[in-house]
C-alpha positions in Angstrom: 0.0 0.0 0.0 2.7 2.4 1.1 4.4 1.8 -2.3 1.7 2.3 -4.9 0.8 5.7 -2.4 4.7 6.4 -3.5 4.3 5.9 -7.4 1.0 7.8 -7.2 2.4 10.6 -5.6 5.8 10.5 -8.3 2.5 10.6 -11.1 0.5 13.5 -9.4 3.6 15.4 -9.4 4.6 14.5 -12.3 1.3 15.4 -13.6 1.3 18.9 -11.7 4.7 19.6 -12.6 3.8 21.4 -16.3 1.0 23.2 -15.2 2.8 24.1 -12.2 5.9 26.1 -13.7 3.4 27.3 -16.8 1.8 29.1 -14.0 4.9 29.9 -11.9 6.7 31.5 -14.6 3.9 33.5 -16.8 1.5 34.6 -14.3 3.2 34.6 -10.9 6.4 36.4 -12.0 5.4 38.9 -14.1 2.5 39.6 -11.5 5.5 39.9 -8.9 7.4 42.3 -11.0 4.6 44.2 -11.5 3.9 44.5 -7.5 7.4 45.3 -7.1 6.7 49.0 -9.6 4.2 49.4 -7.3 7.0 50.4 -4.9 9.3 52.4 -7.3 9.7 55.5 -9.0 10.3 56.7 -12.3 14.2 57.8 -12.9 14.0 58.9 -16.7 12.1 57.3 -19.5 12.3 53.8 -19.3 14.4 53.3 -15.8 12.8 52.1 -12.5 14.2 52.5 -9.6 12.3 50.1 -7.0 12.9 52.5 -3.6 10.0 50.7 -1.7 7.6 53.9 -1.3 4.1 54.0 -0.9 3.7 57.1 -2.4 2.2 55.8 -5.2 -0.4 53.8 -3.3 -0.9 57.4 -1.5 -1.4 59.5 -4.6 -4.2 56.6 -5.2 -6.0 57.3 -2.5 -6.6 61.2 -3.3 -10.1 62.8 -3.9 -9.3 62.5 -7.6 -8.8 58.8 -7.7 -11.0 57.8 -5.1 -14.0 59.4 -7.2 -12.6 57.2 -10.4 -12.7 54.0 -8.0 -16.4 55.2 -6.5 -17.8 55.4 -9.9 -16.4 52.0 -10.8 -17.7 50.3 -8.6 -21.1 52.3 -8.7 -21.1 51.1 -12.4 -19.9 47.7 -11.6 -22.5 47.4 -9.3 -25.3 48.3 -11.1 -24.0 46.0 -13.4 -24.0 43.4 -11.2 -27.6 43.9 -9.8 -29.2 44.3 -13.2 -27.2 40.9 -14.0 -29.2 39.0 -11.0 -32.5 41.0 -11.7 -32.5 39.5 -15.6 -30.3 36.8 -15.3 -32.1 34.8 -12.3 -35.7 34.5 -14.4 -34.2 33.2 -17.3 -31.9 30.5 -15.0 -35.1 29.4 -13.3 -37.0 29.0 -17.0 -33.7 26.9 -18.2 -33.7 24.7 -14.6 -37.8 24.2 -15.2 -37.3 23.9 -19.1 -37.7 20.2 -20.7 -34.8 18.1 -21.0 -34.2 18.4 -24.9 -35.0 22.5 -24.7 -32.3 22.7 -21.9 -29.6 21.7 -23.8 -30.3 24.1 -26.4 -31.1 27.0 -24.3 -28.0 26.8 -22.3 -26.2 27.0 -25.7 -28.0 30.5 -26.3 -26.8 31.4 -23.0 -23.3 30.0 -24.2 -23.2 31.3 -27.5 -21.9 34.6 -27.0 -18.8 33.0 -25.9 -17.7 32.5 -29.3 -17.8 35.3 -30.6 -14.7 38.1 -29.6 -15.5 40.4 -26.8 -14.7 43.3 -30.0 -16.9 42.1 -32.2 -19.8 42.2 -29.9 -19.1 45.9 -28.7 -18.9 47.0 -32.5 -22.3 44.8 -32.5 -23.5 47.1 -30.1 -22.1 50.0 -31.8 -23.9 49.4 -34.9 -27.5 49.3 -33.0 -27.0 52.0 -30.7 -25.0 54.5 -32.6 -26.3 57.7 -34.4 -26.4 55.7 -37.7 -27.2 52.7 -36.1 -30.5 50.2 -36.1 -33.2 51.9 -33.5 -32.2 55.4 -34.5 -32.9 54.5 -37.8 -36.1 52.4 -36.8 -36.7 55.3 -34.8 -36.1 58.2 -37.7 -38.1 56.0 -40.1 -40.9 56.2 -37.6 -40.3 59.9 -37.2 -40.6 60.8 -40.6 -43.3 58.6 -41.3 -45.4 60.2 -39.1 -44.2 63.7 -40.3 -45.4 62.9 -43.5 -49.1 61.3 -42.3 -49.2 65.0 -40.1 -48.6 66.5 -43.3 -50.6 64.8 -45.4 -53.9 65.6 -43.3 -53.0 69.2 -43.3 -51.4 69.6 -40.2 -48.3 70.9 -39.3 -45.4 68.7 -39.7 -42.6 67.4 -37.4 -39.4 69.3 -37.0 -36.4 67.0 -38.0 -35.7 63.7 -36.1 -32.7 64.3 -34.4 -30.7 61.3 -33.4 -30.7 59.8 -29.9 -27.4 60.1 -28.2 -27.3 56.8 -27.1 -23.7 55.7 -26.3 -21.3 57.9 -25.3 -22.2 58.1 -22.0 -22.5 56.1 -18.5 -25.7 54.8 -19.8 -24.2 53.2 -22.9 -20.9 51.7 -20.7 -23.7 49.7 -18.0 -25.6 48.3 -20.9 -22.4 47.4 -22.6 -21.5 45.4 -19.3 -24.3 43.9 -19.0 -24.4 42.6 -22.4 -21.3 41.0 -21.9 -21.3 39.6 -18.5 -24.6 38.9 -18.5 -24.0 34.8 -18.9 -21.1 35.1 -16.2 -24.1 35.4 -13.8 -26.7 32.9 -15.7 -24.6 30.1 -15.9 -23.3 29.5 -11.7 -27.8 30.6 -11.3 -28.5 27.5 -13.4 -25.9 25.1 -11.5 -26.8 26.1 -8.3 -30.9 25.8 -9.4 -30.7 22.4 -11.3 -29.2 20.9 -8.2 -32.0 22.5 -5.6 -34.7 19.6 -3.7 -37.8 20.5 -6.1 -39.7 18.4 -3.1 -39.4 21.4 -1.0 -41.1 23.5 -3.6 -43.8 21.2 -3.7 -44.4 21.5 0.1 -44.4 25.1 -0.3 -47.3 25.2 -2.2 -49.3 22.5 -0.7 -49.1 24.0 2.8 -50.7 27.7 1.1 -47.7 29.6 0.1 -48.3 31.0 -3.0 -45.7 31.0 -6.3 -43.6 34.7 -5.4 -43.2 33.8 -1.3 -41.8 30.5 -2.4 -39.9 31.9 -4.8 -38.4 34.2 -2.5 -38.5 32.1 0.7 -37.9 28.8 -0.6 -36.0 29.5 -4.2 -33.5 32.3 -3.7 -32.5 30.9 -0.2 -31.4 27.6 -1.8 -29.6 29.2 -4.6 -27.6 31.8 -2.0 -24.5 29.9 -3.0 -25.2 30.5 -7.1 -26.5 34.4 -6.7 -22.8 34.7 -4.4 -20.8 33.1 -6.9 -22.4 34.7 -9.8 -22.1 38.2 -8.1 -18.3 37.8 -7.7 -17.6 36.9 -11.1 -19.7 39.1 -12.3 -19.0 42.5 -10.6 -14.6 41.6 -10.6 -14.5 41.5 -14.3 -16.9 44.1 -14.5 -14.7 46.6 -12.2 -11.6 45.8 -14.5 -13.7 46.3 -17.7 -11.3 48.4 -20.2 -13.0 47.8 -23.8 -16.2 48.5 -23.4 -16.4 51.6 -21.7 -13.6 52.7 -24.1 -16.1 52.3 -27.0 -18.8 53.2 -25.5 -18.5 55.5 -23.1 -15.7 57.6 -24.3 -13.5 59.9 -22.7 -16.5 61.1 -20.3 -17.1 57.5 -19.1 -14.1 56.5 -18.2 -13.5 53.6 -15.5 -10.5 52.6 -13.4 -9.2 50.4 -16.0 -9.0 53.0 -18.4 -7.5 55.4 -16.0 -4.4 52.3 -15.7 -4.1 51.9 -19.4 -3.8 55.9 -19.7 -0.9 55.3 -17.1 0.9 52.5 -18.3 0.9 53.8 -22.1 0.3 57.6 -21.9 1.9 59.0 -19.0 4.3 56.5 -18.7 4.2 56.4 -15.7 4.6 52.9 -14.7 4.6 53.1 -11.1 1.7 54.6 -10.2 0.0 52.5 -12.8 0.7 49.2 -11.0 -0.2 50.6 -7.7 -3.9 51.1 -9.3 -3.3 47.8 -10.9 -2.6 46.2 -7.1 -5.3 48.1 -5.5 -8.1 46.1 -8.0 -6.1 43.3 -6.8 -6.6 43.4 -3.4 -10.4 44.5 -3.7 -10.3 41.0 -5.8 -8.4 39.4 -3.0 -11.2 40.6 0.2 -14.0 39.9 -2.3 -13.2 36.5 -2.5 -12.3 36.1 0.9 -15.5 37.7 2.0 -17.8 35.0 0.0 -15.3 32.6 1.3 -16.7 33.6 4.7 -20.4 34.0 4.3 -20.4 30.4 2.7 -19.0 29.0 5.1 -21.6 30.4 7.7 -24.2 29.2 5.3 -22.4 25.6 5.6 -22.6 25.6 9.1 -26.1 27.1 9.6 -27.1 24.3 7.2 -25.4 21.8 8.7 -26.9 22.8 12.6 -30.3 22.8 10.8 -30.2 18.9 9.5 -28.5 18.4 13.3 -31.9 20.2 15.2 
């Protein structure tokens, strides 16, 4: 016994062994030198002198910066929230679906995957801009009824101007929802296909009616999906850099934009990985946090089965 244990430790490291320095040398090490500007200062064009201040982390945390971070997060939030709001009816219609529609609706759900995240914001861009699909649905509209007006001998409509529709902090949360709108339907659906249907059943049959067991039965039971979908939702969200690029221009501007501007623009390296390591450790205490909670959900279920 002791000897297999040996040769199938040998193959598990063995196995591990690729993966292991893949992930050592490409994401570990660059993401250390990275933290280490963090610490440094700039000393010319290209030279970095790592001193081990904090004064870029400090210049971070001033009024200007702190406002870029607030609206960040208000965005990514928002994003997140109007993610759950649409995203948990249509994982409850896939988890109650028929077998053979399942398979195909999770593929909807799947599809935008294959297409590049650039493609789908020019996508975007070609409905919403001012020579795009509903302002020209919209115009159509417009002048059709200018010309009816006119027609019966009244007097006509001014000029449809076009809807400003993107360019704005409006445009960047439906760009973000449109593409991290399946980050939050998928871990919905796992968490929902898996729940005791049983328990819905007794809901109903001692008087509750469909929205209290939806909200005291359903959404308790899928706590662990709606967590799990709002990290992953909201952290990619926060570090968005296309889309409010394209669509919200320089007036919507995010964090992640602000870092790009820093690493490329200003060249100003430092400072630009300290902004970099602050999304970081949000990441880190985000995590940590849902760490937390589901494991006080573990142990509240677990004293539950015990009473």
């Amino acid at each position: 016994m002791e000897q297999s244990w040996r040769q199938a430790r040998s193959l598990f490291f063995s196995v591990l062994g690729a993966p292991l320095f893949w992930l050592v040398a490409f994401f570990m090490v660059p993401l250390g030198v990275v933290w280490l500007y963090s610490f440094g200062e700039n000393r010319g064009l290209i030279d970095i002198a790592f001193t081990g201040t904090w004064a870029n982390y400090a210049h971070a945390f001033t009024p200007l910066y702190l406002g870029i971070f607030w609206k960040s997060m208000w965005i990514a939030g928002l994003t997140t929230f109007l993610c759950l709001v649409i995203g948990f009816p249509v994982a409850l219609a896939i988890t109650f679906a028929p077998e053979k529609a399942k398979a195909w609706l999770l593929l909807l759900v799947m599809l935008p995957f294959w297409t590049n995240l650039l493609v789908r914001t020019y996508a975007l861009m070609s409905i919403m801009g001012a020579q795009g699909l509903i302002n020209n649905i919209a115009g159509f509209a417009w002048n059709g009824a200018s010309g009816l007006m006119a027609h019966m001998g009244l007097h006509a409509l001014p000029d449809f101007q076009p809807m400003q529709l993107m360019y704005n902090n409006n445009a960047v949360v439906l760009g973000l929802v449109f593409v991290n709108l399946p980050f939050m339907i998928l871990p919905l659906y796992s968490t929902l296909d898996r729940m005791d249907r049983s328990l819905l059943e007794a809901s109903l049959d001692l008087g509750a009616g469909h929205i209290q067991t939806l909200f005291n039965v359903v959404v308790p039971m899928a706590s662990a999906g709606i967590g799990s979908g709002i990290l992953i939702t909201f952290i990619p969200a926060l570090g968005s850099y296309l889309t409010p690029d394209m669509l919200g221009g320089s007036g919507a501007q995010m964090i992640a934009n602000v870092i790009e501007n820093q690493f490329k623009g200003a060249n100003n390296w430092p400072f630009g990985a300290a902004l970099s390591f602050i999304l970081v450790y949000m990441t880190f205490i985000g995590v940590a946090l849902q760490g937390v909670l589901e494991g006080q959900a573990r142990k509240r279920e677990a004293q539950g089965r015990a009473a």
